[in-house]
C-alpha positions in Angstrom: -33.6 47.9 1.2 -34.5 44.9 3.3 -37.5 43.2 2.6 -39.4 41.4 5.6 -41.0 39.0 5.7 -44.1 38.6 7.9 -45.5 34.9 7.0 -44.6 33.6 10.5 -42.1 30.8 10.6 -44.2 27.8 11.0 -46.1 29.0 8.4 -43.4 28.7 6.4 -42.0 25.6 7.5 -45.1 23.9 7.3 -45.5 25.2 3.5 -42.0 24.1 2.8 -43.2 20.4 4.0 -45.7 20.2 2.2 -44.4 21.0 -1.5 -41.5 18.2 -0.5 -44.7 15.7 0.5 -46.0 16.5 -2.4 -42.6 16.3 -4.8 -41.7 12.4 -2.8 -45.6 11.3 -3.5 -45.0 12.8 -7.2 -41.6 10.6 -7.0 -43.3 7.4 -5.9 -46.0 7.6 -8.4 -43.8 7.2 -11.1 -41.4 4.9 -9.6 -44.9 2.5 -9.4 -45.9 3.6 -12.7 -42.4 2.6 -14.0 -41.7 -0.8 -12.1 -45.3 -1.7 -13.3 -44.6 -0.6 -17.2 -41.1 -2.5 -16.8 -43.0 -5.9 -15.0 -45.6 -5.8 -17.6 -42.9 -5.7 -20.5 -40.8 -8.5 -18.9 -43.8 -10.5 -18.0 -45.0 -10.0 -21.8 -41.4 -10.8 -23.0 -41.8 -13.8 -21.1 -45.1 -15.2 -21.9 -44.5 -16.3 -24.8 -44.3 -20.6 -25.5 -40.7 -21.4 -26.3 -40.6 -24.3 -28.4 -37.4 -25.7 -27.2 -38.9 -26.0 -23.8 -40.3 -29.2 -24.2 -37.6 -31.1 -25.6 -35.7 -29.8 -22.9 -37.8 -31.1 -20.3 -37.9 -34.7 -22.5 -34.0 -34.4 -22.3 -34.1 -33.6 -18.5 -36.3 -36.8 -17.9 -34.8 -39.1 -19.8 -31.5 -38.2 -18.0 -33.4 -38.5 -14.5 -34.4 -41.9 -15.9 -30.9 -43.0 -16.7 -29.5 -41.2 -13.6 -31.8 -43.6 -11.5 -31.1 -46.8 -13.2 -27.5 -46.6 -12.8 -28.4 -45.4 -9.2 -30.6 -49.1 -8.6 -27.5 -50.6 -10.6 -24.9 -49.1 -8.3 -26.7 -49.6 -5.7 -26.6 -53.3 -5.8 -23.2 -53.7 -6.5 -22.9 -51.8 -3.6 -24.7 -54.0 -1.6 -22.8 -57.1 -3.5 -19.4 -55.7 -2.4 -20.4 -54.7 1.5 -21.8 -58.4 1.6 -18.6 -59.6 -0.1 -16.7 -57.2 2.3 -18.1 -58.9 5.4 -17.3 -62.1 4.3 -14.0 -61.2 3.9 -13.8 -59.8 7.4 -15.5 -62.9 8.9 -12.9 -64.9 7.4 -9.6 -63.1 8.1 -10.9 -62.8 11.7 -10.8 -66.2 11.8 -6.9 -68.1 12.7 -5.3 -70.2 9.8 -4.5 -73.4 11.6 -3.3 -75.3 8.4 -0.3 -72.9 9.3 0.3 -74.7 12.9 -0.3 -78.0 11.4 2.7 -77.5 8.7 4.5 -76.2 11.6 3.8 -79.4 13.5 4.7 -81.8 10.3 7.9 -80.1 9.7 8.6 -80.6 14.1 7.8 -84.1 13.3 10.9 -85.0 11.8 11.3 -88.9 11.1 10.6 -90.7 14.1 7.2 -88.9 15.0 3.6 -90.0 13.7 0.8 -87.7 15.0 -2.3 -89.6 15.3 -5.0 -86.9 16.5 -5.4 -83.0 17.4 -7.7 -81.6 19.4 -7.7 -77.7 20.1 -9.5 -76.9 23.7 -10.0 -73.2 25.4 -9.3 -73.4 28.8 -12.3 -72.6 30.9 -12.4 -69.7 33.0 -12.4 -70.2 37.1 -15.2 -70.4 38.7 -16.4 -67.1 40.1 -14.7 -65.5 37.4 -15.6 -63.3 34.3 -14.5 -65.3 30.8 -11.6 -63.3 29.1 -11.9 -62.0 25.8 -9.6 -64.0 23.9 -9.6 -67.3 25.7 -6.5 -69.6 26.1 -6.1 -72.3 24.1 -4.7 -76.1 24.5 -3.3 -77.7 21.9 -3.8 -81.6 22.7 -1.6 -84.1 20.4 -1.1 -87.6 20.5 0.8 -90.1 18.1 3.6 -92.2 18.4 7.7 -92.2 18.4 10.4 -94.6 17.6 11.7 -93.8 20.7 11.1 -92.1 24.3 13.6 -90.0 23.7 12.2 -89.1 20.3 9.1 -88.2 21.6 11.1 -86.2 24.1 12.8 -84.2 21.9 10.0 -84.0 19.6 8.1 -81.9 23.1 11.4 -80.1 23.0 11.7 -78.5 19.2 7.8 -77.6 19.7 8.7 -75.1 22.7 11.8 -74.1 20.3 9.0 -72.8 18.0 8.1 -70.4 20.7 4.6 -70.8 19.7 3.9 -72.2 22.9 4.2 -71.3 26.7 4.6 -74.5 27.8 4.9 -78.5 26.4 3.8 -80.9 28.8 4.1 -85.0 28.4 1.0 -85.9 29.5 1.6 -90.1 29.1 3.6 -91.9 27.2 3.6 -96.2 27.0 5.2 -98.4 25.0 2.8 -100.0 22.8 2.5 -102.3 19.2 2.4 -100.1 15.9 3.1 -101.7 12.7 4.6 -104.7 12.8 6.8 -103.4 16.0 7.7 -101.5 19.1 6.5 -97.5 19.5 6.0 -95.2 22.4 2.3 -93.8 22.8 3.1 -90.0 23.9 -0.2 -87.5 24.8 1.7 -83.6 24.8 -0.5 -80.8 25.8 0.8 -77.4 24.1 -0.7 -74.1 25.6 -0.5 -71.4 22.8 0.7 -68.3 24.2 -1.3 -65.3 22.7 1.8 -62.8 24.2 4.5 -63.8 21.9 
C-alpha cells in the first residue's frame, strides 16, 4: 500500500527550511564558540613576559645605533669623494697646454728663442651668436738666427697639424745678445677639427 501524504507541499518545504536554518545557526554557534576557545588559548599562550624579549630589543638598538653611525660615516666619505669627483671633472675638462708648449720647444730647434705666448679666442661677428667652443689664436713672438729660420720655424709648426693656419705677422732685424737676430710675431689658429 501507498501511503499519502496530505501535509501540502509548502508546508513541507517550509518545515524542511526551517530544520536546515536551525542545523547552519547550530553550525555557526559552535564555529564562534570554537574560534573564541582557540583565540582565548593562543592569546593566553601568548600573554606571557618572555624574558629574552628585552635583550633582544637591547640587541636590535644597539645594531640600529651602529647601523646609523656607519650610515653618518659613509655618508661623508660619500660626500668627500663626489667633491673629490668634481674636482677631478673640473680639471680634466680643462686643456693641458704644457703639452703645446713642449710641442713648441721641441719645433724650436736651435736657431729659435720664443720670447712670449699669448693664447686669444677669436670673437664672434657682430650680429652673431658666440659658438660653443670658441677658436683660439695662438700668438708667439721670439727671435731667429735667421729669416729663413724663422721661416721654417712657421713651416714645421703647420707640419704639426695642430694648426689651420701659420701666419708671419712681422719680422725685423733687430740687436739680441751681443749680435744680429730677426724679431718674427706668428699667429697660429688651433684647429679644433683635426
Amino acid at each position: 500500500m501507498q501511503s499519502v501524504n496530505l501535509i501540502p507541499a509548502a508546508r513541507r518545504n517550509a518545515k524542511r527550511c526551517g530544520q536546515r536554518v536551525r542545523q547552519w545557526i547550530t553550525i555557526c554557534v559552535l564555529y564562534a564558540i570554537v574560534s573564541s576557545a582557540a583565540a582565548g588559548a593562543w592569546r593566553w599562550s601568548l600573554g606571557g613576559d618572555d624574558p629574552g624579549i628585552e635583550q633582544h630589543l637591547a640587541t636590535a638598538s644597539a645594531d640600529i645605533d651602529r647601523a646609523s653611525n656607519a650610515l653618518t660615516f659613509t655618508n661623508s666619505q660619500l660626500s668627500a669623494a663626489r667633491s673629490q669627483i668634481a674636482a677631478n671633472r673640473q680639471i680634466l675638462s680643462q686643456p693641458d697646454w704644457s703639452l703645446l708648449l713642449a710641442l713648441l720647444g721641441k719645433q724650436t730647434g736651435g736657431n729659435i728663442v720664443l720670447r712670449s705666448f699669448e693664447l686669444k679666442a677669436a670673437d664672434a661677428p657682430a650680429g652673431e651668436k658666440a659658438p660653443a667652443a670658441p677658436k683660439l689664436t695662438l700668438r708667439l713672438s721670439g727671435f731667429g738666427r735667421t729669416n729663413q729660420a724663422v721661416a721654417e720655424f712657421g713651416l714645421r709648426l703647420e707640419e704639426t697639424h695642430l694648426f689651420s693656419r701659420v701666419t708671419l705677422v712681422d719680422s725685423s732685424r733687430e740687436t739680441f745678445l751681443a749680435g744680429d737676430a730677426f724679431a718674427f710675431h706668428l699667429e697660429c689658429a688651433l684647429d679644433d677639427q683635426r
